[in-house]
PDB file of N, H, CA, C and O in Angstrom:
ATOM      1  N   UNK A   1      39.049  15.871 -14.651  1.00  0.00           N
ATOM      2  CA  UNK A   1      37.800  15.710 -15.383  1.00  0.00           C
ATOM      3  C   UNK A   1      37.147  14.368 -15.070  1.00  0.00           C
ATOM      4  O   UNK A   1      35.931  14.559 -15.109  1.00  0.00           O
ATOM      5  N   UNK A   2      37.442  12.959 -14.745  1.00  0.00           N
ATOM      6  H   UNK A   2      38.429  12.804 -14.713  1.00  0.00           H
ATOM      7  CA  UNK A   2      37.562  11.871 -15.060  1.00  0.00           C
ATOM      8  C   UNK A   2      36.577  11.851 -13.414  1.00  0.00           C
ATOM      9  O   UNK A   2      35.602  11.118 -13.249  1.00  0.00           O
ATOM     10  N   UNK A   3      37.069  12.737 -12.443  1.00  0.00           N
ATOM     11  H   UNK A   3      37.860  13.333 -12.577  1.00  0.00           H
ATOM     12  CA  UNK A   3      36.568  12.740 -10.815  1.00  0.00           C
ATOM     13  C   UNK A   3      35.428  13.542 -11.057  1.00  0.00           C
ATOM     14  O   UNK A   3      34.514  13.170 -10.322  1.00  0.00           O
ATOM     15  N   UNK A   4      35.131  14.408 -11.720  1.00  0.00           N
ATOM     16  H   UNK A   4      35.874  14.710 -12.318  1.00  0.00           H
ATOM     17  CA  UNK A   4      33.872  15.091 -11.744  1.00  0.00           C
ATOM     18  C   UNK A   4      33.025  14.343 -12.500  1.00  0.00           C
ATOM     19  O   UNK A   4      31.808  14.492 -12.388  1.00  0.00           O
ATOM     20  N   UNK A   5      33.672  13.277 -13.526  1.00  0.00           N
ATOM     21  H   UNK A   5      34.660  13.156 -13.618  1.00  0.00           H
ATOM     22  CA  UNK A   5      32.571  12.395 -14.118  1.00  0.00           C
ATOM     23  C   UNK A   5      32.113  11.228 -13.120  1.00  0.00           C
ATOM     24  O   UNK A   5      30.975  10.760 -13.165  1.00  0.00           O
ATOM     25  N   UNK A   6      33.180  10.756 -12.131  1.00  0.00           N
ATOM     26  H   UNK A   6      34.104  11.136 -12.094  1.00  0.00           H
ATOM     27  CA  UNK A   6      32.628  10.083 -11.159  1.00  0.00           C
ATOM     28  C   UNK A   6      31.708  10.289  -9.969  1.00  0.00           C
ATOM     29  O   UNK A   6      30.933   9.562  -9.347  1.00  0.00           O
ATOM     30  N   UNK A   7      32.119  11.654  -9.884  1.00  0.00           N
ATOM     31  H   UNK A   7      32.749  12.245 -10.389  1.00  0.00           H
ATOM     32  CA  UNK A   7      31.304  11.734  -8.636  1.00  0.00           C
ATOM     33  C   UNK A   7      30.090  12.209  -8.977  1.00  0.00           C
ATOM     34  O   UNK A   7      29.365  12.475  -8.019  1.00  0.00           O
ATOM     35  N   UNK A   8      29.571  12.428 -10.250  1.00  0.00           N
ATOM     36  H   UNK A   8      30.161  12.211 -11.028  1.00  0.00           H
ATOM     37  CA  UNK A   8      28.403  12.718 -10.901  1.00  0.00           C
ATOM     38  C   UNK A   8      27.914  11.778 -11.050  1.00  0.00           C
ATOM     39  O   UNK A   8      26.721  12.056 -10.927  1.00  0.00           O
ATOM     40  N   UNK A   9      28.006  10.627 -11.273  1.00  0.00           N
ATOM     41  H   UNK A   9      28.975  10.401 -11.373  1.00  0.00           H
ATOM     42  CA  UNK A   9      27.521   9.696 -11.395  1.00  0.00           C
ATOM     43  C   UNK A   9      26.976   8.692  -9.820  1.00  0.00           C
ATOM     44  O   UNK A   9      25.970   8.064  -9.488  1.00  0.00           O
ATOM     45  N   UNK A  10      28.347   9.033  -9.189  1.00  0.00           N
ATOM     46  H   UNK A  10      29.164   9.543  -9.458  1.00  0.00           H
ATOM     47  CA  UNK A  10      27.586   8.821  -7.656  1.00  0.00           C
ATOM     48  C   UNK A  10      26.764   9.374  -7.016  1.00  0.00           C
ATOM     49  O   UNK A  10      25.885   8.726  -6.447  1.00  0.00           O
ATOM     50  N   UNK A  11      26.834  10.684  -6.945  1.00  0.00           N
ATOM     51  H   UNK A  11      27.548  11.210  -7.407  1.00  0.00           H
ATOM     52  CA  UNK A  11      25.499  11.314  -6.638  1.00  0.00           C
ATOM     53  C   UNK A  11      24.299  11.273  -6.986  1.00  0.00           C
ATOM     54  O   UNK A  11      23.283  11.421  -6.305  1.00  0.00           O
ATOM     55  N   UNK A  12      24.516  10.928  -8.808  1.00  0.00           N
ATOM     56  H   UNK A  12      25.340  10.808  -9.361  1.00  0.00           H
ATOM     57  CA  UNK A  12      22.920  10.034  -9.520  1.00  0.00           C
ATOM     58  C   UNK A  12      22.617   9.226  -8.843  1.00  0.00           C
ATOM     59  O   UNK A  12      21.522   9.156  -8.285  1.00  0.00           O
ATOM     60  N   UNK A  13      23.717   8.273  -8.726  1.00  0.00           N
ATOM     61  H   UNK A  13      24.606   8.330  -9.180  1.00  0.00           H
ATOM     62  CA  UNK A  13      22.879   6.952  -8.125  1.00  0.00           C
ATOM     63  C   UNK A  13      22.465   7.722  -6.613  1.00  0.00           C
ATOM     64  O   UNK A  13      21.287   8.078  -6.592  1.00  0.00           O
ATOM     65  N   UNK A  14      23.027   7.942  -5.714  1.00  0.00           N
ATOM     66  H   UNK A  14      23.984   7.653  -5.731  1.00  0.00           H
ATOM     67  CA  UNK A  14      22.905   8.494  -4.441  1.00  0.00           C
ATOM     68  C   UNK A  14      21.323   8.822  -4.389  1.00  0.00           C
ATOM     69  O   UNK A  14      20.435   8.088  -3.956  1.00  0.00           O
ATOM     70  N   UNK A  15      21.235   9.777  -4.798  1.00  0.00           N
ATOM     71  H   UNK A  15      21.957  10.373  -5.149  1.00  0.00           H
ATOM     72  CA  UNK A  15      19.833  10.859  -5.250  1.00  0.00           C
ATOM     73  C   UNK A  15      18.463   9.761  -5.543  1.00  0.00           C
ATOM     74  O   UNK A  15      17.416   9.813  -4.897  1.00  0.00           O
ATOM     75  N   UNK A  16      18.745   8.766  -6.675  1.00  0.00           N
ATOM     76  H   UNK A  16      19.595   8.723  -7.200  1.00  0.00           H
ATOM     77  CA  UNK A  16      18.214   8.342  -7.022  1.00  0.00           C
ATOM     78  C   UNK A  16      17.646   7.114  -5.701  1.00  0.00           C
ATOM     79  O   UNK A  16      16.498   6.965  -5.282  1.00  0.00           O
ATOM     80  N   UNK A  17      18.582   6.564  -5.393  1.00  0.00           N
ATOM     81  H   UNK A  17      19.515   6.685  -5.733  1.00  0.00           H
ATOM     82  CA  UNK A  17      18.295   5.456  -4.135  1.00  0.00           C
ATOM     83  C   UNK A  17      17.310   6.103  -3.029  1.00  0.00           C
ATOM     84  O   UNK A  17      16.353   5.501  -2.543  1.00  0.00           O
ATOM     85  N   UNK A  18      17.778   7.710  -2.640  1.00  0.00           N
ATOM     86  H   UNK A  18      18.556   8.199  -3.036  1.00  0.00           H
ATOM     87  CA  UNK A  18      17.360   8.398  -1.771  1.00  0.00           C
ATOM     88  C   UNK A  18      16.014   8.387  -2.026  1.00  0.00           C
ATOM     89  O   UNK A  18      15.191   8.014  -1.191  1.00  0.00           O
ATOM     90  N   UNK A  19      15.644   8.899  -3.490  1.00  0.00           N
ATOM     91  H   UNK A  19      16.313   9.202  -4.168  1.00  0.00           H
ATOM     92  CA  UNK A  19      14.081   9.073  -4.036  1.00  0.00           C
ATOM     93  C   UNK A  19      13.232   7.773  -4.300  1.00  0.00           C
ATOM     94  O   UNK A  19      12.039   7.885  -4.582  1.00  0.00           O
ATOM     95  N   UNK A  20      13.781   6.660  -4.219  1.00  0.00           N
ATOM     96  H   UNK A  20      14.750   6.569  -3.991  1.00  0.00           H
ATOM     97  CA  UNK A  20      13.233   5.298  -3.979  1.00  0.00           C
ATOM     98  C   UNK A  20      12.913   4.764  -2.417  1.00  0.00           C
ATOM     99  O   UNK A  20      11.936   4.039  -2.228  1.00  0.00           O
ATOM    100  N   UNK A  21      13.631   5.091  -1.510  1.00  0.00           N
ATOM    101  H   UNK A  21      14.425   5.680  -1.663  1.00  0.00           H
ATOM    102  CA  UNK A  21      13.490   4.502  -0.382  1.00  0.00           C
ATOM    103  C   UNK A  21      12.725   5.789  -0.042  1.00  0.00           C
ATOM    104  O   UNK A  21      11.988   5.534   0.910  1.00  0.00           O
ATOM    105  N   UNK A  22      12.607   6.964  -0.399  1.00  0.00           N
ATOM    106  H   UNK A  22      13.206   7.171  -1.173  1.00  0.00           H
ATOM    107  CA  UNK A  22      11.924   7.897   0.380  1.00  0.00           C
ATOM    108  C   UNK A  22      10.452   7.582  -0.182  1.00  0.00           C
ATOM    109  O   UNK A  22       9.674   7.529   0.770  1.00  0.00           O
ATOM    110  N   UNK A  23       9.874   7.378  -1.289  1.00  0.00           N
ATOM    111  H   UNK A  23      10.507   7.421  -2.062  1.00  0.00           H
ATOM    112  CA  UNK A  23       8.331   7.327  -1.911  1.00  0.00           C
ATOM    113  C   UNK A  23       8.027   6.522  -0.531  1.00  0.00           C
ATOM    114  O   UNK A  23       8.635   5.902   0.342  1.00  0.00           O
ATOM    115  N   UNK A  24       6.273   7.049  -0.990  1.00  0.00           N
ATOM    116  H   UNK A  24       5.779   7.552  -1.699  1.00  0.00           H
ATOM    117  CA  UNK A  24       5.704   6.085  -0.401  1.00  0.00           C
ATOM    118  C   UNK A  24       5.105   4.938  -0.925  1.00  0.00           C
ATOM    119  O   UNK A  24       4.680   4.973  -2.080  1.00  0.00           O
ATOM    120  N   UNK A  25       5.031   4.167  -0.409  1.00  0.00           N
ATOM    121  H   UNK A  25       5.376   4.139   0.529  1.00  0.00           H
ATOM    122  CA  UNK A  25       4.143   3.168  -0.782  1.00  0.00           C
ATOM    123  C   UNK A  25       2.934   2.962  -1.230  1.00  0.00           C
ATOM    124  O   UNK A  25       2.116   3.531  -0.506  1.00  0.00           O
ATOM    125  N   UNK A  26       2.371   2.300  -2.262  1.00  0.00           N
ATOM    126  H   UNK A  26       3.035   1.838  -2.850  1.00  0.00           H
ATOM    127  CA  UNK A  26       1.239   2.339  -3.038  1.00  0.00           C
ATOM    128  C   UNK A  26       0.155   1.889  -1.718  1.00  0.00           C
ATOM    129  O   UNK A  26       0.532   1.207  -0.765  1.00  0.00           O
ATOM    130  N   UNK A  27      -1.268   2.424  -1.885  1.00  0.00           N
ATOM    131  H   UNK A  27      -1.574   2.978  -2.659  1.00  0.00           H
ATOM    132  CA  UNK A  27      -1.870   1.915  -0.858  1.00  0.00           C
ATOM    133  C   UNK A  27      -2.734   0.600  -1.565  1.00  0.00           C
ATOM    134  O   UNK A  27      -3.584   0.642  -2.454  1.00  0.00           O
ATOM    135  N   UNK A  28      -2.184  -0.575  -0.822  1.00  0.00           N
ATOM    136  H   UNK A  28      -1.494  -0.610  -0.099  1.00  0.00           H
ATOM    137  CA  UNK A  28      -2.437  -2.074  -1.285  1.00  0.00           C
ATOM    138  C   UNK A  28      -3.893  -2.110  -1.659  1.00  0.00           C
ATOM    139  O   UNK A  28      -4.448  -2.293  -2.743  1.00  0.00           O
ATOM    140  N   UNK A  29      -4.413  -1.851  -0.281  1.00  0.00           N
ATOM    141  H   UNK A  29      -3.962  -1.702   0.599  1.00  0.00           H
ATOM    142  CA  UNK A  29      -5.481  -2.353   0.343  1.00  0.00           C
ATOM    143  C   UNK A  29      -6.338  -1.638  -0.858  1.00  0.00           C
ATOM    144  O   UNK A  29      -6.931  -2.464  -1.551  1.00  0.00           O
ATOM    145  N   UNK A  30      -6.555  -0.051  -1.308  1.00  0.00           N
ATOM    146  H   UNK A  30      -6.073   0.620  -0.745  1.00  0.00           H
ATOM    147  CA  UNK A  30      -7.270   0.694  -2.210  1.00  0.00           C
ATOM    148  C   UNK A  30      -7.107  -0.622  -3.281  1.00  0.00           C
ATOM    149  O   UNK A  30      -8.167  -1.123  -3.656  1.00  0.00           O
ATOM    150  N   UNK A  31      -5.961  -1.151  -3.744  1.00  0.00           N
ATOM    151  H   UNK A  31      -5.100  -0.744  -3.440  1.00  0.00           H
ATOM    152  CA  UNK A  31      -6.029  -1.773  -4.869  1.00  0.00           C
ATOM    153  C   UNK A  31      -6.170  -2.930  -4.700  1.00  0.00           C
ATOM    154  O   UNK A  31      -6.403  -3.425  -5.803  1.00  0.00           O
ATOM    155  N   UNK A  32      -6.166  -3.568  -4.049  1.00  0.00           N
ATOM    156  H   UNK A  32      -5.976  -3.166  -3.153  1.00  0.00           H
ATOM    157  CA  UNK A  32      -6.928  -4.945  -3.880  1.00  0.00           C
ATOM    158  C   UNK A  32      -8.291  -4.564  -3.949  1.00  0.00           C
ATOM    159  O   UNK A  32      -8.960  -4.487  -4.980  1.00  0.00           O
ATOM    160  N   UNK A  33      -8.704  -4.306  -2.666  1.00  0.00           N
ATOM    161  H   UNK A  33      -8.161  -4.368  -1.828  1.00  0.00           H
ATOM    162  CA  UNK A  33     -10.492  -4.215  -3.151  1.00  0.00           C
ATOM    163  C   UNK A  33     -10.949  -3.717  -4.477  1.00  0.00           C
ATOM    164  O   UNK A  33     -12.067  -3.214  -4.375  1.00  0.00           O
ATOM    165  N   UNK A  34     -10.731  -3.701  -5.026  1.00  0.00           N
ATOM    166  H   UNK A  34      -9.822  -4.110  -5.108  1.00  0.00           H
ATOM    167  CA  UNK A  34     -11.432  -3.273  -7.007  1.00  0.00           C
ATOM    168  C   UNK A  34     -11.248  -5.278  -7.314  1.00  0.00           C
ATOM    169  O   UNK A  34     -11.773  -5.840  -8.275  1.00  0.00           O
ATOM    170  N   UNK A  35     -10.650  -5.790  -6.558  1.00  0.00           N
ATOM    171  H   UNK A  35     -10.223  -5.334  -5.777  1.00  0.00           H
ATOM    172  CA  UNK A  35     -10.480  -6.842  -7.323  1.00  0.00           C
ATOM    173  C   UNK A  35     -11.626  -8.034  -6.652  1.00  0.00           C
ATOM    174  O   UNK A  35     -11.523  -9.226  -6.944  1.00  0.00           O
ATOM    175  N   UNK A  36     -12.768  -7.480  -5.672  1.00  0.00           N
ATOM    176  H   UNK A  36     -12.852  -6.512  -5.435  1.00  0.00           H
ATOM    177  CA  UNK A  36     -13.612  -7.975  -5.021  1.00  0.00           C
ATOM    178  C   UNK A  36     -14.587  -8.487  -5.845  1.00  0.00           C
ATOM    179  O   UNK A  36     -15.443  -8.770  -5.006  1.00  0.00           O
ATOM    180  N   UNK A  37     -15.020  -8.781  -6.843  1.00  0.00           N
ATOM    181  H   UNK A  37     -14.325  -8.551  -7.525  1.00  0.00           H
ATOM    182  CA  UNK A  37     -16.353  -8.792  -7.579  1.00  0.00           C
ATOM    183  C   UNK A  37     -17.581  -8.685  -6.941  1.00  0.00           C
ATOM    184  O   UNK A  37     -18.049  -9.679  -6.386  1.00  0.00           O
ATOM    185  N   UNK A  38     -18.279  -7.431  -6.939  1.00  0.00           N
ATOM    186  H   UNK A  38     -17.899  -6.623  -7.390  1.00  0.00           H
ATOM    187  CA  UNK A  38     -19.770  -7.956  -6.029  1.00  0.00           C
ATOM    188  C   UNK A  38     -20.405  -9.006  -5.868  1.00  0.00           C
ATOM    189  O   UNK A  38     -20.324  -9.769  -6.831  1.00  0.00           O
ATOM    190  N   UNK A  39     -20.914  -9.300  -5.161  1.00  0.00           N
ATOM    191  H   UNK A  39     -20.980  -8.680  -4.378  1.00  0.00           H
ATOM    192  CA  UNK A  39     -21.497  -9.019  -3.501  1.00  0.00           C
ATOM    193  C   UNK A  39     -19.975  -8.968  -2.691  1.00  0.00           C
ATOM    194  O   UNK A  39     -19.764  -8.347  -1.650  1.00  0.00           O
ATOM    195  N   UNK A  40     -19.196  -9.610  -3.289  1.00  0.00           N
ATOM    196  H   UNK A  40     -19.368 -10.114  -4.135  1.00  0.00           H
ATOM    197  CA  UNK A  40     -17.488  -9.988  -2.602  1.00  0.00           C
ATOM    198  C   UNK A  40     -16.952  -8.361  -1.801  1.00  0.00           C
ATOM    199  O   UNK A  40     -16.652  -7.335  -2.412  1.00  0.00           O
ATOM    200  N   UNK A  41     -16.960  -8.520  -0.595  1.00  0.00           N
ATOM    201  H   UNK A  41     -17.204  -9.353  -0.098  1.00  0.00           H
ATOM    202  CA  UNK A  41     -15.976  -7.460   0.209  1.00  0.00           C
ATOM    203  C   UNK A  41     -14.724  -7.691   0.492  1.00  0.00           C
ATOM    204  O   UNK A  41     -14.432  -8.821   0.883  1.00  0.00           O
ATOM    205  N   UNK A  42     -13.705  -6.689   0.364  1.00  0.00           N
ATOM    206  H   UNK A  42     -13.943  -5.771   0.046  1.00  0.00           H
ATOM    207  CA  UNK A  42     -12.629  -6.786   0.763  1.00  0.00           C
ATOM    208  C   UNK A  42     -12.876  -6.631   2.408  1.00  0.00           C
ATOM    209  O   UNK A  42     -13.754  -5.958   2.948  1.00  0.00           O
ATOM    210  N   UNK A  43     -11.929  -7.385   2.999  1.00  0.00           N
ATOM    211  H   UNK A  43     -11.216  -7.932   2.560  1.00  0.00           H
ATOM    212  CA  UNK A  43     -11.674  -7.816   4.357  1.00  0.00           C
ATOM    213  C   UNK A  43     -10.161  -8.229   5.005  1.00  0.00           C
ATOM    214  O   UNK A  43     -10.033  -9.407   5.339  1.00  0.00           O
ATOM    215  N   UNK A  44      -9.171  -7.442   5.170  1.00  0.00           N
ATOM    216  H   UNK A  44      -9.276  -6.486   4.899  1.00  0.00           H
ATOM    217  CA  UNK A  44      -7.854  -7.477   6.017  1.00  0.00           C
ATOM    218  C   UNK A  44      -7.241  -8.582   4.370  1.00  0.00           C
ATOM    219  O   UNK A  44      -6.992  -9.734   4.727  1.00  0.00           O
ATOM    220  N   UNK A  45      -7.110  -8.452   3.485  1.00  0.00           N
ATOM    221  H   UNK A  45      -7.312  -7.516   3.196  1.00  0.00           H
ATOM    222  CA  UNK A  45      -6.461  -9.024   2.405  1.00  0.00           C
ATOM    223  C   UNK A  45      -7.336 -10.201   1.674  1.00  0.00           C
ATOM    224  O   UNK A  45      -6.785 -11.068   0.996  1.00  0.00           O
ATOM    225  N   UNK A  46      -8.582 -10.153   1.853  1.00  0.00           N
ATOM    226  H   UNK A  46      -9.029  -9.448   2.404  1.00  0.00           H
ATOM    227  CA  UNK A  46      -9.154 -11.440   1.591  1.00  0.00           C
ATOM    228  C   UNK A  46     -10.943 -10.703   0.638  1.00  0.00           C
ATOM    229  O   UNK A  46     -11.593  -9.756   1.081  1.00  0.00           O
ATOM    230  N   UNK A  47     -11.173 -11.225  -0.203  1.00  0.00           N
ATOM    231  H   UNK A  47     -10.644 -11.994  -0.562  1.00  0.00           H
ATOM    232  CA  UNK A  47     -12.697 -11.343  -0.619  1.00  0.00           C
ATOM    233  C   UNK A  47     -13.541 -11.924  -0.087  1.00  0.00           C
ATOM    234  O   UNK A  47     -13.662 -13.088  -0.470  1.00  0.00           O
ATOM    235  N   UNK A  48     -14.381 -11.512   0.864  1.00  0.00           N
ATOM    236  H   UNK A  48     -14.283 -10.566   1.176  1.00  0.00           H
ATOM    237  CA  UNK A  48     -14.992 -12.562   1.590  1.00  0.00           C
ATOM    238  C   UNK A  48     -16.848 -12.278   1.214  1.00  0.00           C
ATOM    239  O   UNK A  48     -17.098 -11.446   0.342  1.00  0.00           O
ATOM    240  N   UNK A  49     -17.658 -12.774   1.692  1.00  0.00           N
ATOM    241  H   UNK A  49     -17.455 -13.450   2.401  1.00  0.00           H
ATOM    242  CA  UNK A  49     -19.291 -12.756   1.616  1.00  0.00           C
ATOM    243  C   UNK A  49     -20.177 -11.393   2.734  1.00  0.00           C
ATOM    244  O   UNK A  49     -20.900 -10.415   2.543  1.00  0.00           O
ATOM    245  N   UNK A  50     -19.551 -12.119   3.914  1.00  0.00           N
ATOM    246  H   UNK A  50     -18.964 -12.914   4.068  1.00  0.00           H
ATOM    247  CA  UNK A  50     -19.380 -11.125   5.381  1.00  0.00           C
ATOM    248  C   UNK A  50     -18.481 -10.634   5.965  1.00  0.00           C
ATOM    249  O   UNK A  50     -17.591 -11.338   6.442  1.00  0.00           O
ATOM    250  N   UNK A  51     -18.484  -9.488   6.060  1.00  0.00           N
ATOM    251  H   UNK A  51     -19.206  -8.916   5.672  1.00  0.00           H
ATOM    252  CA  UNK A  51     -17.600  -9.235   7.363  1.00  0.00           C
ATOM    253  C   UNK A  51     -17.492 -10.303   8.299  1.00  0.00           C
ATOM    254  O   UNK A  51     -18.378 -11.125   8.535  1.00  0.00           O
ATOM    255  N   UNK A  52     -15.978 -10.234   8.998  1.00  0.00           N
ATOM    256  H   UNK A  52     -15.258  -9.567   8.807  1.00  0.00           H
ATOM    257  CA  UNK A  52     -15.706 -11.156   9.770  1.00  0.00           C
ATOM    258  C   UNK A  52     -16.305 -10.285  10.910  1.00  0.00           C
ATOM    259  O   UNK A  52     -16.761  -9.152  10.759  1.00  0.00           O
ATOM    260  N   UNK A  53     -16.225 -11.115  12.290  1.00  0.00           N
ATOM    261  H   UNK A  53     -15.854 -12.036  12.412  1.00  0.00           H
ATOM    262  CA  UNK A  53     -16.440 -10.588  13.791  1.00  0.00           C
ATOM    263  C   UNK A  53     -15.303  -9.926  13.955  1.00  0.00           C
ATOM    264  O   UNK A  53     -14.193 -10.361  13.647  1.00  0.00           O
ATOM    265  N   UNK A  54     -15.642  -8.382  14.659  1.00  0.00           N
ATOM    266  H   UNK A  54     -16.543  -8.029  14.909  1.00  0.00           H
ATOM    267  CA  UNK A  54     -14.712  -7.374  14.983  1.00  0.00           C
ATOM    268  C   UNK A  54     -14.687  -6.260  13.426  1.00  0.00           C
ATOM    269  O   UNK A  54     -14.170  -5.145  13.501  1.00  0.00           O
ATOM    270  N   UNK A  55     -15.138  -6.630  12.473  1.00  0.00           N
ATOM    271  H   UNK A  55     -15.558  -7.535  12.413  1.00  0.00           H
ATOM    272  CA  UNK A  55     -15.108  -5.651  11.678  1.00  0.00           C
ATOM    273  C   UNK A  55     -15.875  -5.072  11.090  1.00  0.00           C
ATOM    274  O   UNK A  55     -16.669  -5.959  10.776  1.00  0.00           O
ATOM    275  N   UNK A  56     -16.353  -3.888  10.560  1.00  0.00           N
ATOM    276  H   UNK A  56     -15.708  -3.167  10.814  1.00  0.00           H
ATOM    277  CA  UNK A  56     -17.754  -3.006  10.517  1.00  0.00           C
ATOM    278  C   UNK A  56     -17.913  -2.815   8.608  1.00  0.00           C
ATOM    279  O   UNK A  56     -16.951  -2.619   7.866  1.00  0.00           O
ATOM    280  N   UNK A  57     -19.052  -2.911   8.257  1.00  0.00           N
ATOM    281  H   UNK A  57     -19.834  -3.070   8.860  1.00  0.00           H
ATOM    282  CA  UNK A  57     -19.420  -2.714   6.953  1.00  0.00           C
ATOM    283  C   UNK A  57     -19.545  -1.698   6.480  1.00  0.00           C
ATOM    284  O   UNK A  57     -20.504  -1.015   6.839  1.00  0.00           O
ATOM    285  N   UNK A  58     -18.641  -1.205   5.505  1.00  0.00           N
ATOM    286  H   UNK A  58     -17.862  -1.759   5.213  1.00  0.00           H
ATOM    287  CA  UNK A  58     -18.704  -0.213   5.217  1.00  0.00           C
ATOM    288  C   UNK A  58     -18.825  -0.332   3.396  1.00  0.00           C
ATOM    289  O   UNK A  58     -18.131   0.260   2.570  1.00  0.00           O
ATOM    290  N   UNK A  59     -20.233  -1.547   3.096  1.00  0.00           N
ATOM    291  H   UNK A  59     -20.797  -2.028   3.767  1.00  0.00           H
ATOM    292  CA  UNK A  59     -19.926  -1.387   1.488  1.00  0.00           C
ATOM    293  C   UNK A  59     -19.170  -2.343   1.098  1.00  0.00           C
ATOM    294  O   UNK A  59     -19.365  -3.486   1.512  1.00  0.00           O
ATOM    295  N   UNK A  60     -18.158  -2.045   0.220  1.00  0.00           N
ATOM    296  H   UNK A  60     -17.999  -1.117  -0.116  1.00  0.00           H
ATOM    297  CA  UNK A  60     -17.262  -3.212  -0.345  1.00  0.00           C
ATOM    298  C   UNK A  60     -16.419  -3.197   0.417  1.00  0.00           C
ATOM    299  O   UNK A  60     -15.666  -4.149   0.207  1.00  0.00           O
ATOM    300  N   UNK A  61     -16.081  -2.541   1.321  1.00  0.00           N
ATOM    301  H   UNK A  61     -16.692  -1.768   1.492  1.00  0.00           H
ATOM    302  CA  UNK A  61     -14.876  -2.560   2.484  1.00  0.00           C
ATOM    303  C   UNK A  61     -15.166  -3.303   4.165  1.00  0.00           C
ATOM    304  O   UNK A  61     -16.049  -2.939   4.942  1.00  0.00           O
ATOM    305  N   UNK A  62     -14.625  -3.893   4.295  1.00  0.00           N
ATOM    306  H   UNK A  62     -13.908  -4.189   3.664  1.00  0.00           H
ATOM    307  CA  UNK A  62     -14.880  -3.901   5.996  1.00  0.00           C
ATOM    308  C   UNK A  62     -13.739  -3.539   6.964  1.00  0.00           C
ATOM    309  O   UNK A  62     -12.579  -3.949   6.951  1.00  0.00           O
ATOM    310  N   UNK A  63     -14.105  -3.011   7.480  1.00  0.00           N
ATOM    311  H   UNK A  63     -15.048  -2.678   7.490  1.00  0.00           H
ATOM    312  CA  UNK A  63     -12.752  -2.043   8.482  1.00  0.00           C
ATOM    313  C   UNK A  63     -12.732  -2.286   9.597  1.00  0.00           C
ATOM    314  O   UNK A  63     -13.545  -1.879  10.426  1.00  0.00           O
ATOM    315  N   UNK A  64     -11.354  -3.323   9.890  1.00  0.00           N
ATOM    316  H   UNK A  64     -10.693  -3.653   9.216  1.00  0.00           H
ATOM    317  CA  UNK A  64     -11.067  -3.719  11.446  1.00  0.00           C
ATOM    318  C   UNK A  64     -11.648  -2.671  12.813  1.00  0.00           C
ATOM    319  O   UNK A  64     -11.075  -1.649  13.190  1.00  0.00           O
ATOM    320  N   UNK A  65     -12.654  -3.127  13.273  1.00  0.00           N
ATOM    321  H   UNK A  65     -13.119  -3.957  12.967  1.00  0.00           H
ATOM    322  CA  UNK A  65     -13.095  -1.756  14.548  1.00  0.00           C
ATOM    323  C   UNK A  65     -12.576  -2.430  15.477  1.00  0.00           C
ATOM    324  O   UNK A  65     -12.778  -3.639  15.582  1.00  0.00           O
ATOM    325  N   UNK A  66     -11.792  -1.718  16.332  1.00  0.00           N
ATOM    326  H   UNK A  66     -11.628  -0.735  16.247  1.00  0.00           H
ATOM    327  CA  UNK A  66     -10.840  -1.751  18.082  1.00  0.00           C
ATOM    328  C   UNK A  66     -11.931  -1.487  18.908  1.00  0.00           C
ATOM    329  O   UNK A  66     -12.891  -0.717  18.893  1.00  0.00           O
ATOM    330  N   UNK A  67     -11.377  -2.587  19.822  1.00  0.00           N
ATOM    331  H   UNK A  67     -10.597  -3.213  19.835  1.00  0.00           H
ATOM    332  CA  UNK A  67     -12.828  -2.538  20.660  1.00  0.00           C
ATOM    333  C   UNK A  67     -11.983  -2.133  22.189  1.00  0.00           C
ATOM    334  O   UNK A  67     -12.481  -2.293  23.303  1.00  0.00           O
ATOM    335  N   UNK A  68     -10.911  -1.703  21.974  1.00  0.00           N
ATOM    336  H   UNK A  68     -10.507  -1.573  21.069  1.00  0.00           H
ATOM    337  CA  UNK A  68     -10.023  -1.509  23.242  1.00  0.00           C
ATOM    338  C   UNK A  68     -10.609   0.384  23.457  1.00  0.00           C
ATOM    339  O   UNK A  68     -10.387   0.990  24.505  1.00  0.00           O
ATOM    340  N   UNK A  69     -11.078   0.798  22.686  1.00  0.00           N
ATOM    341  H   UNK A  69     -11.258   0.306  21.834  1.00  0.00           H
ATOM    342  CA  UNK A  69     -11.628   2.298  23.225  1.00  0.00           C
ATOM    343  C   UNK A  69     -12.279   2.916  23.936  1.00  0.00           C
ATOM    344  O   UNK A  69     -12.281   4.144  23.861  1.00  0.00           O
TER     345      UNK A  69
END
């Protein structure tokens, strides 16, 4: 009895670790920008006025554009 209470309990934890490392990750970036105050754009982790060079306006967002295409 004492092994079926253990290994029940390992498999909780097991299961449980599994369902932590498997989620995904919150998307940062969605939640940072709310924290822009207008005119303020989010920009690669930062509130900035303008888009930097290399990145395109899209609103409160500016989105790194690759110019290797």
């Amino acid at each position: 009895m004492l092994r079926l209470v253990t290994l029940g309990i390992i498999l909780t934890a097991a299961v449980t670790i599994l369902v932590t490392l498997l989620r995904p990750p919150p998307l940062r970036a969605q939640q940072e920008e709310s924290y822009c105050r207008p005119p303020l754009k989010f920009a690669s982790g930062a509130c900035v006025a303008q888009c930097p060079a290399g990145y395109e306006d899209r609103g409160r967002v500016c989105v790194f554009r690759s110019l290797s295409r």
